[in-house]
LUMPATOR-741482 format. One record per atom (N, C-alpha, C): atom name; residue number from 1; x, y, z. Coordinates in Angstrom, 3 decimals. Layout:
// residues N
+---------+------+----------+----------+----------+
| drenmar | vose |        u |        v |        w |
+---------+------+----------+----------+----------+
|      CA |  NUM |        X |        Y |        Z |
...
+---------+------+----------+----------+----------+
***
This chain:
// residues 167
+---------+------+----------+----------+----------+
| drenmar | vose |        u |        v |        w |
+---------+------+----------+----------+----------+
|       N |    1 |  170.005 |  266.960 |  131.283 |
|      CA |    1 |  169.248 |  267.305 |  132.470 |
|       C |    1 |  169.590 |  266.332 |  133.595 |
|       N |    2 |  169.448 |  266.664 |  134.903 |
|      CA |    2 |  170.188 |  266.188 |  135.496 |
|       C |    2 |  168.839 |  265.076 |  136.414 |
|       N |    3 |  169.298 |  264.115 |  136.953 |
|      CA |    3 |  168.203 |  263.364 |  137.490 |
|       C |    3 |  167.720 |  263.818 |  138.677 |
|       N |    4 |  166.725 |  263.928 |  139.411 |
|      CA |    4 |  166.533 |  264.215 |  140.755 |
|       C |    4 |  166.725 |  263.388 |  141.683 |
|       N |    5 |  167.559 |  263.562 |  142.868 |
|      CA |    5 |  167.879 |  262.794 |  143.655 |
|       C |    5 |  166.319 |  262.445 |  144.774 |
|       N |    6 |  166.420 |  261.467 |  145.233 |
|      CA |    6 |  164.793 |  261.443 |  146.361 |
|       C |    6 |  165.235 |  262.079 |  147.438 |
|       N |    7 |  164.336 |  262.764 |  147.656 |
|      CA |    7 |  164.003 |  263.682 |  149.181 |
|       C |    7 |  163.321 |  263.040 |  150.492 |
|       N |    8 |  164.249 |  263.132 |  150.951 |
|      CA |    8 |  163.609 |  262.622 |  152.557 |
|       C |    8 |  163.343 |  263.979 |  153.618 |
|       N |    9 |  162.105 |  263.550 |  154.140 |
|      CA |    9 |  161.229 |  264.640 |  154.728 |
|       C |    9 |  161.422 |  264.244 |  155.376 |
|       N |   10 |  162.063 |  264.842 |  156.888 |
|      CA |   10 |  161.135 |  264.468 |  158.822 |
|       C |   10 |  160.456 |  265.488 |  158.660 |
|       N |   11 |  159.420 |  264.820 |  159.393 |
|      CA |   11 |  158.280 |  265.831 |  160.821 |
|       C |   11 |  158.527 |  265.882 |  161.815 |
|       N |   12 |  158.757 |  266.866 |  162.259 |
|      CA |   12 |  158.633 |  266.754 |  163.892 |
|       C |   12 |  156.807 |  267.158 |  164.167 |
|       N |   13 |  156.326 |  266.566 |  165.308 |
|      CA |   13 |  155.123 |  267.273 |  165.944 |
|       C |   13 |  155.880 |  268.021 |  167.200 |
|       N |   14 |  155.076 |  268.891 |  167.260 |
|      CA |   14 |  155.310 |  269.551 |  168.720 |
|       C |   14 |  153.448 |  269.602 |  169.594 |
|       N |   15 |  153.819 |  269.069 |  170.420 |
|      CA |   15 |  152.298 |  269.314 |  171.066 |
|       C |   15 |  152.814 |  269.794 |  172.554 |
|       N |   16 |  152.311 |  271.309 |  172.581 |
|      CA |   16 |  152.497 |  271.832 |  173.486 |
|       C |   16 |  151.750 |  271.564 |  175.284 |
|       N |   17 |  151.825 |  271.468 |  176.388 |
|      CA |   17 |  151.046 |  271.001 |  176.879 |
|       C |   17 |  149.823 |  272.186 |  177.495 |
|       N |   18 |  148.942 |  271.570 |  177.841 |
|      CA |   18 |  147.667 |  272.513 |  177.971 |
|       C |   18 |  148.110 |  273.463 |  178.941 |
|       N |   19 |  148.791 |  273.600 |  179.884 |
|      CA |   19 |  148.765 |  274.665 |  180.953 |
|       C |   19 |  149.413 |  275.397 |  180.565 |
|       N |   20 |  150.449 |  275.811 |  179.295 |
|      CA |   20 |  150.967 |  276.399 |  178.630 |
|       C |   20 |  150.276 |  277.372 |  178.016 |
|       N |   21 |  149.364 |  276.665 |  177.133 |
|      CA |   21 |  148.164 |  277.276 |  176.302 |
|       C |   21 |  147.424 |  277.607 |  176.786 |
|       N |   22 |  146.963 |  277.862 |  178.022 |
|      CA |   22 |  145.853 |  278.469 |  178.492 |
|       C |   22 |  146.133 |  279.995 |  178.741 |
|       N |   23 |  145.541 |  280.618 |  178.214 |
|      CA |   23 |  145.490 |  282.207 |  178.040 |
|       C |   23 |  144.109 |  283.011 |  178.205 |
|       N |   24 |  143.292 |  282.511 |  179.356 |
|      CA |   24 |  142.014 |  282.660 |  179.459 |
|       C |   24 |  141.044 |  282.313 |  178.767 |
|       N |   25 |  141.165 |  281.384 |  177.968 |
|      CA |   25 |  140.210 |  280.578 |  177.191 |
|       C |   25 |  141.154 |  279.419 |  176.711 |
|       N |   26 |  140.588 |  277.879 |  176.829 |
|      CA |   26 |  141.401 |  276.916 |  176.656 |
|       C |   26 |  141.335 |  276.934 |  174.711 |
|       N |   27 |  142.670 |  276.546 |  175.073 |
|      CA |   27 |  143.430 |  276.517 |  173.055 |
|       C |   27 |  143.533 |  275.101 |  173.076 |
|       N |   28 |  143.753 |  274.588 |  171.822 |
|      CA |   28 |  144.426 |  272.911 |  171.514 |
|       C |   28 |  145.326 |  273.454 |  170.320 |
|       N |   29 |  146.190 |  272.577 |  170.011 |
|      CA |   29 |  146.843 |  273.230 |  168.483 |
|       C |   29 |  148.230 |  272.234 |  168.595 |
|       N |   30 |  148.130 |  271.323 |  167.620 |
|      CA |   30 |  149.549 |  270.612 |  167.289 |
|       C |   30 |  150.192 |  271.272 |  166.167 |
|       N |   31 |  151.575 |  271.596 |  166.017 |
|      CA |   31 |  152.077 |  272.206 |  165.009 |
|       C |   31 |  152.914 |  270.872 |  164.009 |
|       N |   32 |  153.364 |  270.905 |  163.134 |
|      CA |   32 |  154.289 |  270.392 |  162.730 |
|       C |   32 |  155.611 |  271.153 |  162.053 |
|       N |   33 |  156.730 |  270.587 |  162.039 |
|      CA |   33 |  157.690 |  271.298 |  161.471 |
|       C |   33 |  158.635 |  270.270 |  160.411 |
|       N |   34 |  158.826 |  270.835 |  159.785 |
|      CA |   34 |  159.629 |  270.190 |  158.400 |
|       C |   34 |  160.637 |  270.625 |  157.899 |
|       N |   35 |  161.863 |  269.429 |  157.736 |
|      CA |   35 |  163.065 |  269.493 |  157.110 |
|       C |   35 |  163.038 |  268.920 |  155.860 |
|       N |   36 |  163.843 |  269.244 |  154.791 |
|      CA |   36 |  164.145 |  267.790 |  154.340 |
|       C |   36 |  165.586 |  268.016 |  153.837 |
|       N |   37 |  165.988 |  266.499 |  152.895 |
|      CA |   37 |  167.491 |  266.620 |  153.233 |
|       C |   37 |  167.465 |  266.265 |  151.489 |
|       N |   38 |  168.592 |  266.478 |  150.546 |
|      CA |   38 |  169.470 |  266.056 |  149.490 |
|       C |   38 |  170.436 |  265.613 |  149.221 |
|       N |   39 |  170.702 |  264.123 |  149.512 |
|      CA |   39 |  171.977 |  263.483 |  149.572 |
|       C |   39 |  172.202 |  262.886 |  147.959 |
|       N |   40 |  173.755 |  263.115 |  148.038 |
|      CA |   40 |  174.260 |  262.990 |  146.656 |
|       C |   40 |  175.598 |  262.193 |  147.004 |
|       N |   41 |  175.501 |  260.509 |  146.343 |
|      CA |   41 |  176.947 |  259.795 |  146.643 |
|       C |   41 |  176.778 |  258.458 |  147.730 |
|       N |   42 |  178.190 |  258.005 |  148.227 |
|      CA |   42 |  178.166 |  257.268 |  149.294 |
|       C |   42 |  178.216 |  258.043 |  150.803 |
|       N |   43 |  177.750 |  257.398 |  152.082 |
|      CA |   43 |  177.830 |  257.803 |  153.038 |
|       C |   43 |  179.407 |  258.164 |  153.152 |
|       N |   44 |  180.565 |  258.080 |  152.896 |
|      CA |   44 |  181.877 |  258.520 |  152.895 |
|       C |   44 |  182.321 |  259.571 |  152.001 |
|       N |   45 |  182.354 |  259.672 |  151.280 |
|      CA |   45 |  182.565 |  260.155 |  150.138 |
|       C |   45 |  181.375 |  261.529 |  149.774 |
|       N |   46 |  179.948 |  261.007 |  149.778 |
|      CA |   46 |  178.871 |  261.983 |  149.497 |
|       C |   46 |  178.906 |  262.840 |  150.411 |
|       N |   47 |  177.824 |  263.825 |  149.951 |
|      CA |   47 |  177.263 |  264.887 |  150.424 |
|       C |   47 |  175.930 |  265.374 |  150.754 |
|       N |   48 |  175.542 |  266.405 |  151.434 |
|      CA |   48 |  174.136 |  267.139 |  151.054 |
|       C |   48 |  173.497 |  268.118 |  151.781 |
|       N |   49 |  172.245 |  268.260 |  151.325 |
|      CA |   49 |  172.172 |  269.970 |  151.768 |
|       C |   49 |  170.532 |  269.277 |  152.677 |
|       N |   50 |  170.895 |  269.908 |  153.922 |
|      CA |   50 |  169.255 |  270.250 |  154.595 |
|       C |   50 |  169.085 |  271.421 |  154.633 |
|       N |   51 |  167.251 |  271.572 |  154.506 |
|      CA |   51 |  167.130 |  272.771 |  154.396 |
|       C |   51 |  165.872 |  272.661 |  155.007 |
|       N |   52 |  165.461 |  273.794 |  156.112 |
|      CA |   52 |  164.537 |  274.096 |  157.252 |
|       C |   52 |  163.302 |  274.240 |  156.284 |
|       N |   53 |  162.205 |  273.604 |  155.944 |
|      CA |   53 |  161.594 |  274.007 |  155.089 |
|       C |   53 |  160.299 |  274.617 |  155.693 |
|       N |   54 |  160.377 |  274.673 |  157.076 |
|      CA |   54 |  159.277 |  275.057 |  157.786 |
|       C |   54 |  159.352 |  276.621 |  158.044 |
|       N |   55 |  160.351 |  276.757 |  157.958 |
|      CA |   55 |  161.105 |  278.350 |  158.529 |
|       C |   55 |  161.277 |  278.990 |  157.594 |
|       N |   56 |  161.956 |  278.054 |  156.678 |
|      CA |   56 |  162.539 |  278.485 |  155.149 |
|       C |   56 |  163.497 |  279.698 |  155.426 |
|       N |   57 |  164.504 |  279.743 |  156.678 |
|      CA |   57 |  165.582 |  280.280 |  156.975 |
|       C |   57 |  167.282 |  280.098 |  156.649 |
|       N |   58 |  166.876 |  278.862 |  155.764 |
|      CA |   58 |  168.210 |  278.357 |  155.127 |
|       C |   58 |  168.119 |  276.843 |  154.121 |
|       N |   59 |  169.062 |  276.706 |  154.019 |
|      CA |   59 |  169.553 |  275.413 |  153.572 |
|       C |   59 |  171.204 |  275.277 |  154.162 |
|       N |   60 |  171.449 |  273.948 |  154.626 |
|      CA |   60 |  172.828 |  274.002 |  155.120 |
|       C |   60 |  173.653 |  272.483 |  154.269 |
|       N |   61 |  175.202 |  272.987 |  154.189 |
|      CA |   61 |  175.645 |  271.837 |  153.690 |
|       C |   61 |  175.929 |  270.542 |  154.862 |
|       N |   62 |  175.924 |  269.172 |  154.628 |
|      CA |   62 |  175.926 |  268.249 |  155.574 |
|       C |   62 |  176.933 |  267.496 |  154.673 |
|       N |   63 |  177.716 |  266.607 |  155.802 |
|      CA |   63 |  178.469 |  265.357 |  155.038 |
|       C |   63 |  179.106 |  264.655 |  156.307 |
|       N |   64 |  179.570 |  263.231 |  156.061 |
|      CA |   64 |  180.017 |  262.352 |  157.092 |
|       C |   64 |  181.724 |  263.082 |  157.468 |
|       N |   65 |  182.212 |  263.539 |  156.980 |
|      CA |   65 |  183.439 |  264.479 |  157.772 |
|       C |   65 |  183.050 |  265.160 |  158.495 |
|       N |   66 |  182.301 |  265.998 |  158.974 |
|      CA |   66 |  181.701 |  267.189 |  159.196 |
|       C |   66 |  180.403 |  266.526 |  160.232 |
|       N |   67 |  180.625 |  265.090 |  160.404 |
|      CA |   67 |  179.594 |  264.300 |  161.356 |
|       C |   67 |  180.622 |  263.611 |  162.319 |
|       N |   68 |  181.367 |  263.323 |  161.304 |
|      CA |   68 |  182.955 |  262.247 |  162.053 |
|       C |   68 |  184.227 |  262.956 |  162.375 |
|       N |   69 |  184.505 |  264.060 |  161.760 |
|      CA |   69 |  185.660 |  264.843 |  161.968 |
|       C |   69 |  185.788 |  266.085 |  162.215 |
|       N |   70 |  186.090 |  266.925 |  161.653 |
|      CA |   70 |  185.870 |  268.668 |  162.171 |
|       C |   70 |  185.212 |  268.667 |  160.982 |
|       N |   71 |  184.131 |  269.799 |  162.137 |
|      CA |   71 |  183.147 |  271.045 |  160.913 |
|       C |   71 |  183.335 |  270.800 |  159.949 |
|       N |   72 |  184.598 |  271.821 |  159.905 |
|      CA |   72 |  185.062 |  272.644 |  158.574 |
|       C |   72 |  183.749 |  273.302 |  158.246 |
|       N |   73 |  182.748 |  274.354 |  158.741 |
|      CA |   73 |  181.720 |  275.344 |  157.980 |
|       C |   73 |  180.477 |  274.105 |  158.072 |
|       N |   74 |  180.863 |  273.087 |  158.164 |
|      CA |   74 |  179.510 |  271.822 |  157.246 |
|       C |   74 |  178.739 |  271.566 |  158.450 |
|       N |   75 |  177.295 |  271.698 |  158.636 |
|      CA |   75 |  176.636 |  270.740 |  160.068 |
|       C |   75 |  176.219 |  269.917 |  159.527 |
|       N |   76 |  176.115 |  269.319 |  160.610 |
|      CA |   76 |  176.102 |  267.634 |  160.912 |
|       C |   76 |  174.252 |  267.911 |  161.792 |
|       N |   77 |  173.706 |  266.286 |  161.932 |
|      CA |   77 |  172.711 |  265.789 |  162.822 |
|       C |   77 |  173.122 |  266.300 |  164.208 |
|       N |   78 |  173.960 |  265.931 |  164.561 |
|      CA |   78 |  174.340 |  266.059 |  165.966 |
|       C |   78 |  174.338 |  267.832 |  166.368 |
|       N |   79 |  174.606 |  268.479 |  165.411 |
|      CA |   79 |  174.714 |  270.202 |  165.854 |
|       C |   79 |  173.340 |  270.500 |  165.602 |
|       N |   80 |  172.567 |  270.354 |  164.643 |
|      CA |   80 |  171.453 |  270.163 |  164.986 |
|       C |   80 |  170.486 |  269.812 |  165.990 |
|       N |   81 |  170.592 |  268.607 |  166.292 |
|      CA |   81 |  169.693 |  268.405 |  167.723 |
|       C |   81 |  170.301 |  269.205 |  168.886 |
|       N |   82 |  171.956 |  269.792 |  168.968 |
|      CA |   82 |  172.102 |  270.732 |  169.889 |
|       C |   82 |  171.816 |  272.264 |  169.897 |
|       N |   83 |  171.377 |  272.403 |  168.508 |
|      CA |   83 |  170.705 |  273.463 |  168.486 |
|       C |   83 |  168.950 |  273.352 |  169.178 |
|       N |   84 |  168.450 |  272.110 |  168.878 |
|      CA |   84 |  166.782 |  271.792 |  169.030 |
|       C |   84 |  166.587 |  271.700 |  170.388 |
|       N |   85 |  167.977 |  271.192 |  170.728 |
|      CA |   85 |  167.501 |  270.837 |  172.328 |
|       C |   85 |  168.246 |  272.137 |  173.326 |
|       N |   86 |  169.392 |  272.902 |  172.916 |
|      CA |   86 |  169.366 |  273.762 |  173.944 |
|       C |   86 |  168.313 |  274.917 |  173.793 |
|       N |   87 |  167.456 |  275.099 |  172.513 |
|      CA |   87 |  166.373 |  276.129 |  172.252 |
|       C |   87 |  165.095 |  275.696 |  173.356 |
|       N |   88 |  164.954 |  274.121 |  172.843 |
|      CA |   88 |  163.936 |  273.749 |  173.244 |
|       C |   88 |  163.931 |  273.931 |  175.013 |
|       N |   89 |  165.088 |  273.421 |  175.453 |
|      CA |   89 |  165.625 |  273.192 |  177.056 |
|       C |   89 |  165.180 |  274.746 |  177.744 |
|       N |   90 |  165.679 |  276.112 |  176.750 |
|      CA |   90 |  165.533 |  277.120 |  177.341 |
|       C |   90 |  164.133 |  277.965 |  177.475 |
|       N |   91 |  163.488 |  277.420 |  176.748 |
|      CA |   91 |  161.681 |  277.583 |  176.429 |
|       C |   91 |  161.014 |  276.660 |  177.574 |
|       N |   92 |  161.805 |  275.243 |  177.874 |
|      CA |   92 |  161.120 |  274.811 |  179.060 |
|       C |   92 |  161.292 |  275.764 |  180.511 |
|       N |   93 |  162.616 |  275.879 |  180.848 |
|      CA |   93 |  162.935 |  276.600 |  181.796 |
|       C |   93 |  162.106 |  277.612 |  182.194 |
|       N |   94 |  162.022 |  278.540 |  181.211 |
|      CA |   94 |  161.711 |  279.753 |  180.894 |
|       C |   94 |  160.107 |  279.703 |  181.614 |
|       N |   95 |  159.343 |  278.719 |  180.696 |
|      CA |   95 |  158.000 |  278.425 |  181.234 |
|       C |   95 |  157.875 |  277.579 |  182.755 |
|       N |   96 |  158.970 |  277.028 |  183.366 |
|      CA |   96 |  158.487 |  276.428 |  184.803 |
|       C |   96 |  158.964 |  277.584 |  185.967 |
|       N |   97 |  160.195 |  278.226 |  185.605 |
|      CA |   97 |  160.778 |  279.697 |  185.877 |
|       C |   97 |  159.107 |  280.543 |  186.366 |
|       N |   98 |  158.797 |  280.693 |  185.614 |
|      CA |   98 |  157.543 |  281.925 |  185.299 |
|       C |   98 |  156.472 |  281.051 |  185.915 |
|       N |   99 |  155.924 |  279.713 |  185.912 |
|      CA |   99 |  155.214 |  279.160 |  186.849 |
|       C |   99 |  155.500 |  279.386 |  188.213 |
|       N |  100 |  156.462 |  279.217 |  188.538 |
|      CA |  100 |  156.987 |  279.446 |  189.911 |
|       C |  100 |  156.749 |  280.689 |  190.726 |
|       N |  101 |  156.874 |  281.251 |  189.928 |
|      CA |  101 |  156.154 |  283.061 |  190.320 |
|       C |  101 |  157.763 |  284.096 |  190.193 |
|       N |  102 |  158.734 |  283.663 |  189.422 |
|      CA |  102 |  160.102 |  283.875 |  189.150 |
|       C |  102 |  160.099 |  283.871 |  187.769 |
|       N |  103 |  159.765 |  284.993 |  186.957 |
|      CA |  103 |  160.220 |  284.572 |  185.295 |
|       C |  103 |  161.043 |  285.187 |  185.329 |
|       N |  104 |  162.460 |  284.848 |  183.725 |
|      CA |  104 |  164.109 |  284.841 |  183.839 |
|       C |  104 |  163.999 |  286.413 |  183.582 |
|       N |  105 |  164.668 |  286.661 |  183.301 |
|      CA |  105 |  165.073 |  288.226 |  182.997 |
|       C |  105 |  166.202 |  287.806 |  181.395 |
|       N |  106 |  166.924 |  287.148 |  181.492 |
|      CA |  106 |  167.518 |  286.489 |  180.355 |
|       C |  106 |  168.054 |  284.695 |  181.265 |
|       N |  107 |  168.177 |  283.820 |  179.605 |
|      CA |  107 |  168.678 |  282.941 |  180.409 |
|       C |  107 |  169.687 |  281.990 |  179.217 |
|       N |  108 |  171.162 |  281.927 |  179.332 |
|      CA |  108 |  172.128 |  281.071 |  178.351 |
|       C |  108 |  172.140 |  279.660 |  178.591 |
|       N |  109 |  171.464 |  278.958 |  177.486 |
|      CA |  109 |  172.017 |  277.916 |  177.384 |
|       C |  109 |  172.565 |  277.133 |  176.557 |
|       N |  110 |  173.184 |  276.373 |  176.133 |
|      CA |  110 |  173.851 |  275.463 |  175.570 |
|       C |  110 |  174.166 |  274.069 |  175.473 |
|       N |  111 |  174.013 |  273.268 |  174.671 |
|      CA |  111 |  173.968 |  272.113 |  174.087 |
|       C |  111 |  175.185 |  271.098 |  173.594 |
|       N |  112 |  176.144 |  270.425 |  173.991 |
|      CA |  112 |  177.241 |  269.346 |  173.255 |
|       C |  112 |  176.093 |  267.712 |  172.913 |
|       N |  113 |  176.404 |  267.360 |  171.680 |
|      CA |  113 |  176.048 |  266.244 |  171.688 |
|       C |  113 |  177.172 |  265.288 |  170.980 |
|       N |  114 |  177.860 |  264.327 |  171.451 |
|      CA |  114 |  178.529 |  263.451 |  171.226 |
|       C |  114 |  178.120 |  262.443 |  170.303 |
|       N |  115 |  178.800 |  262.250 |  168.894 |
|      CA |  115 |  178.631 |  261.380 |  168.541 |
|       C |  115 |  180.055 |  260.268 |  168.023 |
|       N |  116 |  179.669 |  258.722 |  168.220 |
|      CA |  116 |  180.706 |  258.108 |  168.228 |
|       C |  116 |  180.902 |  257.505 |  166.872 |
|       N |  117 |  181.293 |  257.292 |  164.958 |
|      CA |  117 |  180.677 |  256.580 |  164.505 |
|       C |  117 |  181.170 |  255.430 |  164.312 |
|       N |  118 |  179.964 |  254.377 |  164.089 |
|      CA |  118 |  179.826 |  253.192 |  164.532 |
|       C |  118 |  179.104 |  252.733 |  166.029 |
|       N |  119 |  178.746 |  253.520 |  166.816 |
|      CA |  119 |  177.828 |  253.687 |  168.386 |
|       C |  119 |  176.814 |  254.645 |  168.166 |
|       N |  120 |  176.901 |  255.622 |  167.646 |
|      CA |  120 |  176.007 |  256.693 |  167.398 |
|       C |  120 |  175.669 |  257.909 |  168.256 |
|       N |  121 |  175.255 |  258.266 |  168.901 |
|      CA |  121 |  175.016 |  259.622 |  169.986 |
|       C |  121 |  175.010 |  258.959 |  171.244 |
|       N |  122 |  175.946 |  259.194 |  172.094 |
|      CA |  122 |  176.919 |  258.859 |  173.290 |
|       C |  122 |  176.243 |  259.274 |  174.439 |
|       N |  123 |  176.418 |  261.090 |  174.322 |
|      CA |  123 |  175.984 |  261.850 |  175.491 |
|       C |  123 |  175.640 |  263.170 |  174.953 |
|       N |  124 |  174.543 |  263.643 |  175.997 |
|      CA |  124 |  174.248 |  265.120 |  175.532 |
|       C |  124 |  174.728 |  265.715 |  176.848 |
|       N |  125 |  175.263 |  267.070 |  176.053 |
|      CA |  125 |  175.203 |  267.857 |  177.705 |
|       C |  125 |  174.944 |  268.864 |  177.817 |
|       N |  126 |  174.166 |  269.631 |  178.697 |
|      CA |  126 |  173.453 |  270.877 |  178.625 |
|       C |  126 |  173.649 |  271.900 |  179.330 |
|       N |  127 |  173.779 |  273.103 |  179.748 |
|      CA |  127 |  174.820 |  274.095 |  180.438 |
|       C |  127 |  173.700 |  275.262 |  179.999 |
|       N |  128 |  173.395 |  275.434 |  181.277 |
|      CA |  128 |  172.656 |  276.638 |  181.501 |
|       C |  128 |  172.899 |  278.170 |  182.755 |
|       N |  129 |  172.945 |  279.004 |  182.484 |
|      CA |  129 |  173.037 |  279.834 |  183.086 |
|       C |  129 |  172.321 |  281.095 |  183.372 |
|       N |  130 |  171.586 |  282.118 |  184.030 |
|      CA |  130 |  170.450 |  282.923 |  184.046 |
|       C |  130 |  170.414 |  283.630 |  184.852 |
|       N |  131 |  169.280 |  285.141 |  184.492 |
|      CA |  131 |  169.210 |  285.976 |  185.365 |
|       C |  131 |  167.749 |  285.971 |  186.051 |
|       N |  132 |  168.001 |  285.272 |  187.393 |
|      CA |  132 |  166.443 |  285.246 |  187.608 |
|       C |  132 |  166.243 |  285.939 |  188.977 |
|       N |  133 |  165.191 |  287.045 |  189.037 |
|      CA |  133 |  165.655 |  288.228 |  189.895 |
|       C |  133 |  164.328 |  287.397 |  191.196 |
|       N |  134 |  164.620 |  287.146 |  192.115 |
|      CA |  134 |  164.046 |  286.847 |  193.086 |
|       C |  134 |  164.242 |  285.032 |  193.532 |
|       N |  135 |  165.341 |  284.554 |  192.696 |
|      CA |  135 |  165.115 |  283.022 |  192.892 |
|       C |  135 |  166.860 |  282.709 |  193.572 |
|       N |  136 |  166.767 |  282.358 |  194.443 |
|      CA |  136 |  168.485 |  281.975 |  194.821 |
|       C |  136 |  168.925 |  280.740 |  193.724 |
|       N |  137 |  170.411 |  280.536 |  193.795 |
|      CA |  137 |  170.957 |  279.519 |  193.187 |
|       C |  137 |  170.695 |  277.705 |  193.076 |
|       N |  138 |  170.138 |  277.552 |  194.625 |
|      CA |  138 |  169.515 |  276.257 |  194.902 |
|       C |  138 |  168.275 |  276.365 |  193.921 |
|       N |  139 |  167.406 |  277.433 |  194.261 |
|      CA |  139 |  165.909 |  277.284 |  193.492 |
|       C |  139 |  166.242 |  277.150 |  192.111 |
|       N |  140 |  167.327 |  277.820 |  191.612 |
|      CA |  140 |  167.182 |  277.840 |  190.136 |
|       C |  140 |  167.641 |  276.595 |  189.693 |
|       N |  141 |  168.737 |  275.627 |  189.955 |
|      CA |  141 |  169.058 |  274.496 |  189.926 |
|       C |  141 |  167.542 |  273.391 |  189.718 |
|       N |  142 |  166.844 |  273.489 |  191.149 |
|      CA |  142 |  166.026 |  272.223 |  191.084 |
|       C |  142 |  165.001 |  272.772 |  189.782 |
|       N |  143 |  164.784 |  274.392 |  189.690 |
|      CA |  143 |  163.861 |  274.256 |  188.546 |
|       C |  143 |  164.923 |  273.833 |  187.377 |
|       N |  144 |  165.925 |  274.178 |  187.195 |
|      CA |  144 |  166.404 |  273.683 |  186.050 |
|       C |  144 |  166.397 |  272.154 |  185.852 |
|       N |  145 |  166.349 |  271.237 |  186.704 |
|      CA |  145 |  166.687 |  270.174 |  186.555 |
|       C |  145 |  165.136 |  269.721 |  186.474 |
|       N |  146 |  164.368 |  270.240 |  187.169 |
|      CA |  146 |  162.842 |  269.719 |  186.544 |
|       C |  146 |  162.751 |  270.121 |  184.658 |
|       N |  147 |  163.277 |  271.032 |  184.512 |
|      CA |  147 |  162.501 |  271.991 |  183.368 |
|       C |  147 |  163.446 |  271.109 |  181.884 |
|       N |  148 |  164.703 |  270.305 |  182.544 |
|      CA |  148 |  165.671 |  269.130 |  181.665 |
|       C |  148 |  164.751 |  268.186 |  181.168 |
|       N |  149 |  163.852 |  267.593 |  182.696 |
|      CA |  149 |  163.314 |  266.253 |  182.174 |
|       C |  149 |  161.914 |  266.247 |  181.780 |
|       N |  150 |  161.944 |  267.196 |  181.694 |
|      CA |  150 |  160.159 |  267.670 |  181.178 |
|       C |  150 |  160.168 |  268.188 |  179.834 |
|       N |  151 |  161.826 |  268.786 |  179.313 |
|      CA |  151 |  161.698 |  269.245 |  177.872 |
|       C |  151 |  161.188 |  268.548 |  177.154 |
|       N |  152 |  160.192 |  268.803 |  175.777 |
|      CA |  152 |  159.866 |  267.619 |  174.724 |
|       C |  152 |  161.262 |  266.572 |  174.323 |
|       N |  153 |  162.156 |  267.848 |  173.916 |
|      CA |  153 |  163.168 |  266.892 |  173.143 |
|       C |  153 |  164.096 |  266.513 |  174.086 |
|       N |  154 |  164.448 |  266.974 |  175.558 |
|      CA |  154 |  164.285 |  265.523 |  176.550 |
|       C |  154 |  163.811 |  264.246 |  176.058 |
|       N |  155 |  162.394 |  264.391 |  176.624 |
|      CA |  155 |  162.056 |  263.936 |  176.300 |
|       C |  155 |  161.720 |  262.419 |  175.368 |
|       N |  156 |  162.136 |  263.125 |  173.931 |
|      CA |  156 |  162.232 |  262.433 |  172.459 |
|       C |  156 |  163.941 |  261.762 |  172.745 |
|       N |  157 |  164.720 |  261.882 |  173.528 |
|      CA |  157 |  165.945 |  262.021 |  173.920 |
|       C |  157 |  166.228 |  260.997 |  174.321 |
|       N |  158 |  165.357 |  260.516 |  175.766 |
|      CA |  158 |  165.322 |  259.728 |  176.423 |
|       C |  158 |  166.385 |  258.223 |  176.634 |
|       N |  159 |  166.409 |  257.753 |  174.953 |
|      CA |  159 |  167.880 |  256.895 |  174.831 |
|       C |  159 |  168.940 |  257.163 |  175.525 |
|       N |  160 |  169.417 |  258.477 |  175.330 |
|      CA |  160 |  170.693 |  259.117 |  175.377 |
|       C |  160 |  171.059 |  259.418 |  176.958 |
|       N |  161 |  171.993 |  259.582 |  177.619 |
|      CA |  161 |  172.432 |  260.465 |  178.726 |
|       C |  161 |  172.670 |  261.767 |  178.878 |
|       N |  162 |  171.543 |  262.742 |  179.109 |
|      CA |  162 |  171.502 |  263.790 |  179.077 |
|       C |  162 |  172.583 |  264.481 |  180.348 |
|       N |  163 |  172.821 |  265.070 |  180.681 |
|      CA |  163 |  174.291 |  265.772 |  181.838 |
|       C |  163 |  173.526 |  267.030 |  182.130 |
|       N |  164 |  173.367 |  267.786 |  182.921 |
|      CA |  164 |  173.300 |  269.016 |  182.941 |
|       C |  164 |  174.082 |  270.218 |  183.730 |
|       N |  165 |  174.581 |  270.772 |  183.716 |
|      CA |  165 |  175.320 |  271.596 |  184.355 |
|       C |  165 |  174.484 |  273.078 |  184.645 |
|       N |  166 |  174.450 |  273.432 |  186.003 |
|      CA |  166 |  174.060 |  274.835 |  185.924 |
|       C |  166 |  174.944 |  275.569 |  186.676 |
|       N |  167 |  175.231 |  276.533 |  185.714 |
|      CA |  167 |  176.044 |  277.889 |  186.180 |
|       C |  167 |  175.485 |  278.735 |  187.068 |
+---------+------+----------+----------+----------+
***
């Protein structure tokens, strides 16, 4: 029988902010969300699997090639948080968009995060583009660039040099 390796859990919290939640009667509500990971070996050499346990939409393979070198099929931390943060980035938008009295009609965005190893996560960069029917190109810019530094995982980010580009 084989031994069990230890499991490491993150949490994320998400606490949404109140003007969000207000839907004609005030809400409160912190969520949490949970990963955890199965590493097997040395950081060179080993391997392992995360798996969304909040979603329970997968399990994915991870390893330091595939953090340090190409893919090859495997994600890494870093494709991850560019998945968290261009989701998250486009949910902010979306909601300061629609404050404005302009909600998107659709809106693309996208996420690079750089990592160096031995320095660790370099730069993020974020690239957004959208259909927003009543807002010119200037307006959509400054909301985009508000709706960057207001994201949570902005935010949680904050170390890093975020870039943003809007299309």
């Amino acid at each position: 029988m084989e031994a069990a390796l230890p499991l490491a859990t993150i949490g994320i919290k998400i606490v949404p902010s109140q003007d969000i939640l207000k839907t004609g009667k005030e809400a409160k509500m912190t969520t949490t969300r949970k990963s955890s990971v199965i590493w097997e070996g040395s950081l060179t050499a080993g391997k392992g699997k995360v798996s969304l346990d909040s979603s329970k939409i997968g399990t994915f393979d991870i390893s330091w090639p595939a953090r340090s070198e190409e893919p090859n099929g495997v994600t890494s931390p870093e494709e991850l948080i560019a998945a968290a943060h261009a989701s998250c980035f486009a949910m902010a938008l979306s909601n300061e968009l629609t404050k404005a009295g302009t909600p998107p009609t659709q809106l693309r965005t996208a996420a690079e995060v750089d990592f160096k190893p031995g320095t660790g996560i370099t730069e993020i960069r974020l690239r957004v583009s959208g259909d927003v029917p009543g807002l010119d190109a200037a307006g959509f810019s400054t909301i985009a660039h508000n709706a960057k530094e207001n994201c949570p995982v902005s935010q949680a980010l904050k170390a890093v040099p975020i870039k943003l580009t809007v299309e």
